[in-house]
DRENPAMAR-178449 format. One record per residue: x, y, z of N, C-alpha, C in turn. Coordinates in pm, whole numbers, plus 32768, in hexadecimal, padded with zeros to 4 digits. Layout:
N
XYZXYZXYZ...
# end
This chain:
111
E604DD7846ADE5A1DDDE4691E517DDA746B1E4B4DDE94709E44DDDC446FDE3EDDDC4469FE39FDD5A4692E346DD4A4611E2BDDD604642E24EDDC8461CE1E5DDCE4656E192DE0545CCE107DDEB45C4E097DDEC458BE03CDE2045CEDFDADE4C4569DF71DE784586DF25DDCB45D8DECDDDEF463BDE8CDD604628DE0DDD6B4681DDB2DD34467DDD45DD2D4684DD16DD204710DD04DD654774DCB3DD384816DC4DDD1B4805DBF4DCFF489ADB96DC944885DB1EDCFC486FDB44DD9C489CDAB2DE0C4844DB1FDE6D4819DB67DE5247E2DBABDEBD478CDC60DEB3472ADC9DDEEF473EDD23DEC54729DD79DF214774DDF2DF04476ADE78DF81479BDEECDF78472EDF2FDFD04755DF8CDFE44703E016E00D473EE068E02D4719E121E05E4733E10FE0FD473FE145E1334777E14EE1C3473DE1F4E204477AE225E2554717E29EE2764771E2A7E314472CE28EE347479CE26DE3F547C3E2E4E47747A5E2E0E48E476DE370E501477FE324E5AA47A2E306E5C94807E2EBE63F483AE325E6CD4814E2EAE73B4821E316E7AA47F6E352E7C44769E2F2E790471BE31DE78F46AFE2EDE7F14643E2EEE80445EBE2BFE8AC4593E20DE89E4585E1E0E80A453DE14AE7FF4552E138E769456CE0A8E784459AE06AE6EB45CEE059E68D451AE0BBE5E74545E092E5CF44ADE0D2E549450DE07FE4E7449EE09CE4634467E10CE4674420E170E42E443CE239E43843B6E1F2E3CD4377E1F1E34A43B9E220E2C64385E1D5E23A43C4E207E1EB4377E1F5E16143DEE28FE12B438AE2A7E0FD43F3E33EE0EC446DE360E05543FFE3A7DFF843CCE391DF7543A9E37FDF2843FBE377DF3D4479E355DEE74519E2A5DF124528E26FDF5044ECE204DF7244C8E1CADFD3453EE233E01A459DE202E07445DBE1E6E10E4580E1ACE14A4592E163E1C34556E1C1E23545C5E205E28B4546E225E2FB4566E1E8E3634571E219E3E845DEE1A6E440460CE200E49B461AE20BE51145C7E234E58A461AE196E60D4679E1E3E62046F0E152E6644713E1A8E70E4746E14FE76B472BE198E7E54777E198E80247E5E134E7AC4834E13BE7EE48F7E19AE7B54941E1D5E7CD498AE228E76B49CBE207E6FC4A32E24BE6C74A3DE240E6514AD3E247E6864B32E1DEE6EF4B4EE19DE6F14BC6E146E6DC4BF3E114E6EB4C6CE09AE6C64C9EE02AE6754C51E050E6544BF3E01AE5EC4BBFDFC5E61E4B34E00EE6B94AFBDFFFE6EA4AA7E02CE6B04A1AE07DE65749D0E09BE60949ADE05BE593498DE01EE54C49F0DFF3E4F349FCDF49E50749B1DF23E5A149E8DE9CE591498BDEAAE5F9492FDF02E61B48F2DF39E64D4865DF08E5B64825DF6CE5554858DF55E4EB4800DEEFE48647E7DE78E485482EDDFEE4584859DDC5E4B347E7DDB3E52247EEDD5FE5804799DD71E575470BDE08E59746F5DE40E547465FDDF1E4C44624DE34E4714675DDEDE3D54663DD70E3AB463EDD3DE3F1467BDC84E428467EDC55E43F45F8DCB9E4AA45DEDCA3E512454FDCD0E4CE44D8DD25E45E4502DD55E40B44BBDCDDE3984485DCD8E35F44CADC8DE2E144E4DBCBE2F744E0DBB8E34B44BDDB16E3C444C0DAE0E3764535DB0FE37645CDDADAE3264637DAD7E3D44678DAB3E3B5470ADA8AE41B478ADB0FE3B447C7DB3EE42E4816DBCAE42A4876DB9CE3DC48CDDB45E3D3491DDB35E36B4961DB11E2E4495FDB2FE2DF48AADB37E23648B3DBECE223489EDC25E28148ADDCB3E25548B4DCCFE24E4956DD48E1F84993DD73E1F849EFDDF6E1E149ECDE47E22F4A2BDF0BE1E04A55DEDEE1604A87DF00E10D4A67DF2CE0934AC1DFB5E0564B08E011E07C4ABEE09EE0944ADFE0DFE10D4AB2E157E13F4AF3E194E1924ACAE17BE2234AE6E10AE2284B61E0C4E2C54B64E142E3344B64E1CDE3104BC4E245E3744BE2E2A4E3734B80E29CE30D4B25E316E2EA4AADE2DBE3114A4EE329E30049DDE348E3114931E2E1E2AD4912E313E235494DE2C2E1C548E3E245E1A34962E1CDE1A048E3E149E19B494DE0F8E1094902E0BEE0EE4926E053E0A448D6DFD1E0DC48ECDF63E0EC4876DEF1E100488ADE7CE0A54858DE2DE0CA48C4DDAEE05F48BADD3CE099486BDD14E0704809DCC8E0BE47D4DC0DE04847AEDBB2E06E4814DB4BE0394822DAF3E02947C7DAC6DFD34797DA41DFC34739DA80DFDF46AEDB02DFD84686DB3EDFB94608DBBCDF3545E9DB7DDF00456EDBDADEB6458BDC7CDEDA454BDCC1DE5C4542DD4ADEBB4506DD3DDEA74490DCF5DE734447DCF9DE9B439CDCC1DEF34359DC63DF3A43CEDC54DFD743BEDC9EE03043ECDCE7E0174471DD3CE0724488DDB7E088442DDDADE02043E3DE61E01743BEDE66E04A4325DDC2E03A42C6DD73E0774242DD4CE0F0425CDD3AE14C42E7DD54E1E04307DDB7E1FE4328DE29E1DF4364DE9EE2124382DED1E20E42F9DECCE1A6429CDF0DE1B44218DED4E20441ABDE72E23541E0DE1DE298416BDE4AE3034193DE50E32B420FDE76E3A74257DF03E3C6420CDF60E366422DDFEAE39241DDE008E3854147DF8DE3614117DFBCE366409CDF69E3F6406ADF0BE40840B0DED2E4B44054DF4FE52E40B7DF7DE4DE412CE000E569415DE087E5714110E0C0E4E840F3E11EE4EE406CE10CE534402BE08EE5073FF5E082E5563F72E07DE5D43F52E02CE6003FBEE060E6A73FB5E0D3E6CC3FEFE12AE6964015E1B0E6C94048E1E1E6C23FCBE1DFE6423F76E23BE6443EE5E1E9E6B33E6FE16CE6D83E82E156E74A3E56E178E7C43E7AE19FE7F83EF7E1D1E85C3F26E277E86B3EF0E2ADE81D3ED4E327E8283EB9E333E87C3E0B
# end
């Protein structure tokens, strides 16, 4: 199994991401115990519709502008990595975990 982390570049960090398309809404599930970050998005893998579903998310995630995200691997696949500029990963990884813990929570309130 691959083991991957958040980790720190030399102006920003990246991360894991593994994509499941066409899905009911755009959301953050999880982080993976390989520490890739789960993504369901609703547009599909096309034309590269997908690809900035999940840029925009990330964005909205992370309170950055889409264009400090970039694919770096993975633009045609599931599993992508993203580069995310001028943050490091102990902010990215203290917003991705804030993010899922106020979306839990209202899911276990909705129930």
């Amino acid at each position: 199994m691959r083991r991957y982390r958040f980790h720190d570049g030399r102006i920003g960090s990246a991360m894991a991401v593994h994509v499941t398309p066409r899905s009911r809404k755009n959301e953050l599930t999880a982080i993976s115990p390989d520490g890739t970050l789960r993504v369901r998005l609703t547009a599909p893998p096309v034309e590269g519709a997908a690809n900035k579903a999940l840029l925009d998310l990330l964005a909205d995630i992370l309170g950055v502008r889409s264009n400090t995200l970039e694919i770096i691997a993975g633009e045609k696949g599931k599993d992508k990595i993203i580069s995310v500029v001028d943050l490091d990963a102990h902010t990215v990884e203290e917003r991705v975990k804030k993010y899922l813990k106020k979306h839990n929570k209202k899911k276990s309130e909705g129930k």
